[in-house]
C-alpha positions in Angstrom: 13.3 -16.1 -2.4 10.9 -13.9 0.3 8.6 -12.6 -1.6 5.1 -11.7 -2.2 3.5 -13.9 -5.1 0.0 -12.9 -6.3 -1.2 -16.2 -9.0 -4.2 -15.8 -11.3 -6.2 -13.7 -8.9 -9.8 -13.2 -9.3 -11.9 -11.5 -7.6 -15.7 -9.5 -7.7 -18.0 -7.5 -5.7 -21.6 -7.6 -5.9 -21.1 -10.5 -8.9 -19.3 -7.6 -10.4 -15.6 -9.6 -11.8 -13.1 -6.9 -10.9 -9.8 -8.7 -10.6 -9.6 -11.2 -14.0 -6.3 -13.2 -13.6 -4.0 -10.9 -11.4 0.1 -12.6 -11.9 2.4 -10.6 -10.1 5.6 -11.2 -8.1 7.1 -8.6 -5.5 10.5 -9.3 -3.5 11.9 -8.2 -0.8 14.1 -5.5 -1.4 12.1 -3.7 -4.5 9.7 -0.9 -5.2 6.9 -2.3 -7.6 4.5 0.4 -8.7 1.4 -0.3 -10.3 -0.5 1.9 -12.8 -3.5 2.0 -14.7 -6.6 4.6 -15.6 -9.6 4.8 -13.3 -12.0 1.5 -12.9 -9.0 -0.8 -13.8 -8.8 -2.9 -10.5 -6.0 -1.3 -9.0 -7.8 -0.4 -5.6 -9.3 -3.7 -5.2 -6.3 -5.5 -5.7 -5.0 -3.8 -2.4 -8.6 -4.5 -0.6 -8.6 -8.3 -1.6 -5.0 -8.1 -0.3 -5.8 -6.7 3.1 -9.1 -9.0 3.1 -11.5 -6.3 2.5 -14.8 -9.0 3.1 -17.1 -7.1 0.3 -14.5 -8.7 -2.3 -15.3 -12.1 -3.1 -12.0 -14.3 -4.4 -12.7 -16.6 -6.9 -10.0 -17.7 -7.9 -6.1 -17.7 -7.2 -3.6 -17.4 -4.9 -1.6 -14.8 -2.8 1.6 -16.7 -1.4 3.5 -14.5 1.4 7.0 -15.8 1.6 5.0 -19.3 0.2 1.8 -19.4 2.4 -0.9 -18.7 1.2 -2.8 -15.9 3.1 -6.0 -15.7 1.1 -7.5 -17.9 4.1 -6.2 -15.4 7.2 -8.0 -12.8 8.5 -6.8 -8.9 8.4 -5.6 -9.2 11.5 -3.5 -12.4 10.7 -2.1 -11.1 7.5 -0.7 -8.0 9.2 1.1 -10.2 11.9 2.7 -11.8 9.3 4.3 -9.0 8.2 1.6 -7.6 5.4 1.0 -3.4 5.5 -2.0 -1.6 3.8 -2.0 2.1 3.5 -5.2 3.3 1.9 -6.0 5.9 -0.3 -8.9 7.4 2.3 -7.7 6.0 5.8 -10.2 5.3 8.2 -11.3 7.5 11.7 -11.1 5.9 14.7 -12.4 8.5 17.2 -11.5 8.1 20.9 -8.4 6.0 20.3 -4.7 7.8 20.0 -2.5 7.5 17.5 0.2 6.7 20.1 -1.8 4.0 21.5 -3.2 2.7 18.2 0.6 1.7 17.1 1.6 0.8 21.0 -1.4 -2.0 20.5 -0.4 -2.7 16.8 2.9 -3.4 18.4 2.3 -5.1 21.3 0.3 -7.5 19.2 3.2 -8.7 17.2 5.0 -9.5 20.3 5.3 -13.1 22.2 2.8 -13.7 24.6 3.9 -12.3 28.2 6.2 -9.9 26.9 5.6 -6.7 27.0 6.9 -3.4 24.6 9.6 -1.1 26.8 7.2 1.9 27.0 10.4 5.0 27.0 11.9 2.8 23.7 8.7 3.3 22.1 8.2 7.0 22.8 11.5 6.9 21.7 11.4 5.9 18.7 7.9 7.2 18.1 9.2 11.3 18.0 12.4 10.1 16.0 9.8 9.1 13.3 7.2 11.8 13.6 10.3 14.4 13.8 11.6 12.1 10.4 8.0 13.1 9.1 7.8 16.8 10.5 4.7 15.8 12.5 4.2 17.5 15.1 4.8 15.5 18.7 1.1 16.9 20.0 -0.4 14.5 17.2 0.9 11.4 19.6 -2.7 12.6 21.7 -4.8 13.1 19.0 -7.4 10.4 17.6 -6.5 8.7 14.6 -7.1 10.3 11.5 -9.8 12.4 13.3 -10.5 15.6 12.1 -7.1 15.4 10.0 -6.4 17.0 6.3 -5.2 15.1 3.7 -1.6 15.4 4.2 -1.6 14.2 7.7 -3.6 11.1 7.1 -0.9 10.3 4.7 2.0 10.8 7.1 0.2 9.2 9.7 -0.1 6.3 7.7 3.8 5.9 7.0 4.3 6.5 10.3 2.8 3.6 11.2 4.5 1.5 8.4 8.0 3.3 10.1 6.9 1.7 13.5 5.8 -1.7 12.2 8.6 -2.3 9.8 6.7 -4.7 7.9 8.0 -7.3 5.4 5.8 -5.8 2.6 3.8 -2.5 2.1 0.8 -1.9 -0.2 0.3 2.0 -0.8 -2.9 2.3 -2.6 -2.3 6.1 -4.2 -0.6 7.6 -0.9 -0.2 11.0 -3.5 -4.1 11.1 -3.8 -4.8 15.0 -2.3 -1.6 16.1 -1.2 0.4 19.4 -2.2 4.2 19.2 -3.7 5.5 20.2 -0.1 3.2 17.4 1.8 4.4 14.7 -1.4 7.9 15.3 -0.7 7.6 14.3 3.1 5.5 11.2 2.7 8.0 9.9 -0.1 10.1 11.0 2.0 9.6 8.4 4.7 8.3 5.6 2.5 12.4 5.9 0.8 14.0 5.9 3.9 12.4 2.6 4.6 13.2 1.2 1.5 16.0 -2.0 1.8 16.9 -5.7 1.4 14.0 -6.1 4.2 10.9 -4.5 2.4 8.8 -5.4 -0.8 6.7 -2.6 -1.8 3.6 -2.0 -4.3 3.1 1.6 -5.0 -0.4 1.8 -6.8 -0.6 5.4 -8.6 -2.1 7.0 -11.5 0.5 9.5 -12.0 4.6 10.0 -13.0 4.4 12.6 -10.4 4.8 10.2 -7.4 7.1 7.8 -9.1 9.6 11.4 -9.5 10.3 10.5 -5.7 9.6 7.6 -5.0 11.8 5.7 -7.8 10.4 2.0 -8.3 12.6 -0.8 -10.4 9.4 -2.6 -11.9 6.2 -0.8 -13.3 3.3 -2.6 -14.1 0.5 -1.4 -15.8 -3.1 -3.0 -14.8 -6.2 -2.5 -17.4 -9.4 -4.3 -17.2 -8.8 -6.4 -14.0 -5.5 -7.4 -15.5 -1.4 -6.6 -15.8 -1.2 -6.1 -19.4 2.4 -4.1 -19.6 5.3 -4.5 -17.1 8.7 -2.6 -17.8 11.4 -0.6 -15.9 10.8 3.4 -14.3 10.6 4.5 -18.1 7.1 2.9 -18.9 5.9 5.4 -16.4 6.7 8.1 -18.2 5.7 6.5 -21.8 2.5 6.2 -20.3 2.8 10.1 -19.1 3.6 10.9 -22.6 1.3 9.2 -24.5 -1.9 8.6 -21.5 -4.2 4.8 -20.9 -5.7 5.2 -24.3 -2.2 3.8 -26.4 -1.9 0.9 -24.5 -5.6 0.2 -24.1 -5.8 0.0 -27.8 -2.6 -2.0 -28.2 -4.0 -4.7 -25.9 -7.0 -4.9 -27.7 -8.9 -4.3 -24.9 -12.6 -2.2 -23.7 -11.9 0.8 -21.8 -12.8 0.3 -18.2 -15.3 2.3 -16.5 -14.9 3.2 -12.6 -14.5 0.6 -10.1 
């Protein structure tokens, strides 16, 4: 089965243990979101995912359709089909989003062939119109000088172009208004399909009211203490951390 397998990941920063025995399995073809109050390890799961190098591993695997990418650089992980969308996403000043995604592109491409440039424009508006950006962004530097919102659609318009195998979303509803929410799920849903795994980390119902997952996991203390279907999310809307963190018999965790 093509999946993405994280075993008994552990990770720290600083000698700080973050990450404390990490099991989880996402296929192809399902929405996983991942929940949890602050300081839990959500956040640093997705950075010792993308290979973040202030995160030490220490333990564990990640097996991406049964390699094991733990090894790879960034870089490599992405090519193999691996997609990280951040909860703050990075400037790059002087380099445009249309030719940040033309090199992304290009990149995954066999050596001496080269991307059809009118496809790509192409295809670029169709998903920018998809994500009511406006065309005029295709000049503008990446994430430069953006709000909120538009660093978030900006970042699933890149997952739109790439079409990876798996997406990470580390609280893509972090800042944005209802109207700016609905767009972004927007796009991640009509991506969803047999092709795509996805990992929606969140803290609240709010998101998971568009973007529907079939797994939700609940991560305290650096590890997945609860997993159930879309109505643990809103147990743990009803009732808040604090239940469960009791019930586990567990500290509460302070920020991360």
């Amino acid at each position: 089965m093509s999946s993405i397998e994280i075993r008994n990941l552990q990770a720290n920063i600083e000698g700080r243990e973050i990450l404390k025995g990490v099991d989880l399995v996402i296929p192809r073809g399902e929405v996983h979101a991942l929940m949890g109050p602050n300081g839990s390890g959500k956040s640093t799961l997705s950075k010792v995912l993308a290979g973040h190098p202030d995160y030490e591993v220490t333990g564990g695997e990640v097996l991406l359709d049964g390699e094991n990418i733990l090894a790879l650089e960034p870089d490599e992980r992405a090519r193999k089909g691996l997609f990280m969308a951040f909860q703050y996403p990075s400037e790059i000043p002087g380099v445009t989003i249309a030719n940040f995604i033309r090199a992304a592109l290009q990149a995954r491409l066999p050596e001496g062939e080269e991307l059809d440039a009118v496809e790509f424009y192409q295809r670029l508006y169709w998903r920018m119109d998809e994500l009511e950006m406006d065309r005029a962004f295709t000049s503008r530097a990446v994430n430069d000088g953006f709000s909120g919102g538009e660093k978030k659609r900006n970042e699933i318009l890149q997952m739109a172009m790439l079409s990876p195998a798996y997406a990470v979303l580390d609280e893509t509803d972090s800042g944005l208004d209802i109207d700016a929410l609905r767009i972004v799920a927007d796009g991640v849903n009509r991506l969803r399909g047999p092709r795509l795994g996805a990992l929606v980390i969140t803290h609240y119902q709010r998101l998971l009211n568009y973007i529907v997952p079939e797994h939700v996991h609940v991560m305290v203390s650096g590890k997945i203490v609860r997993s159930g279907g879309k109505e643990l999310a809103l147990e743990l809307e009803a009732k808040g951390y604090d239940w469960l963190i009791k019930e586990a018999g567990l500290p509460a965790d302070g920020e991360v």
